[in-house]
C-alpha positions in Angstrom: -10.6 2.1 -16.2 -13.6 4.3 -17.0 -14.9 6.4 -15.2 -19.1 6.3 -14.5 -20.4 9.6 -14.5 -23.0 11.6 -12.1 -24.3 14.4 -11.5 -23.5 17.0 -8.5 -26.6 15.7 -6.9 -25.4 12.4 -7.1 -22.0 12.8 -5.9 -23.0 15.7 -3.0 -25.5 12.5 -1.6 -22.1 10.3 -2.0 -19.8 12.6 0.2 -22.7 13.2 2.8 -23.4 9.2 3.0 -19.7 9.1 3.7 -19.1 11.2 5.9 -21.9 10.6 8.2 -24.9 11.8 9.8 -24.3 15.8 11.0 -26.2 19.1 10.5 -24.2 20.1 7.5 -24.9 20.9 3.4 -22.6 19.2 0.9 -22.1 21.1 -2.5 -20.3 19.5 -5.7 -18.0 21.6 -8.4 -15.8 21.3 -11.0 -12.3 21.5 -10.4 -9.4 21.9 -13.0 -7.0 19.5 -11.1 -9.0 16.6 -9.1 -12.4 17.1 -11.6 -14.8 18.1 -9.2 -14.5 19.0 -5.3 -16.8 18.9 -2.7 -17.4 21.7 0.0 -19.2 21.7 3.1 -21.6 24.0 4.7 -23.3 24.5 7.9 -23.7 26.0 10.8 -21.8 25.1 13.5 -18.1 26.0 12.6 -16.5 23.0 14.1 -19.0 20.5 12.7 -17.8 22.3 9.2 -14.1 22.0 9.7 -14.5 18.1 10.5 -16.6 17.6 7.8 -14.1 19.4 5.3 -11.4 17.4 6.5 -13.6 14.4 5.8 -14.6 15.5 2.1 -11.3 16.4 1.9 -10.1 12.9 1.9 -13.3 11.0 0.9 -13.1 13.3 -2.6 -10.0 12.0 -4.3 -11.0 8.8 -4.1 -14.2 8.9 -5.0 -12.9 11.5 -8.4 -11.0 8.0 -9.1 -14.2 6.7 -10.2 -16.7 9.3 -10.4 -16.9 12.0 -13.4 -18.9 15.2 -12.6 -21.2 15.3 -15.8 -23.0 18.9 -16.8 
């Protein structure tokens, strides 16, 4: 199966659509293992450590279809 390919824009709007409405900043990067990873920023430390756990999950699956192009 190939992959489709976007950019860390792209895929930082994906994670943030999945996870949900909150007060928090999604940022995309490659990553040796999975391809990319996303990370979360905010404010509010437990709203971040949710999140994370969300991306987290949300993030392997979507590297199952997703390529992180330059």
């Amino acid at each position: 199966m190939d992959k489709q390919t976007k950019t860390a824009s792209e895929l930082e709007d994906l994670v943030k659509t999945r996870i949900g409405a909150g007060d928090f900043r999604v940022t995309v990067h490659r990553d040796d293992e999975a391809g990319w990873h996303a990370t979360i920023y905010g404010n509010q430390p437990p709203e971040v450590r949710r999140c994370q756990v969300m991306a987290d999950t949300i993030t392997p699956e979507l590297c199952r279809h997703y390529d992180l192009v330059e």
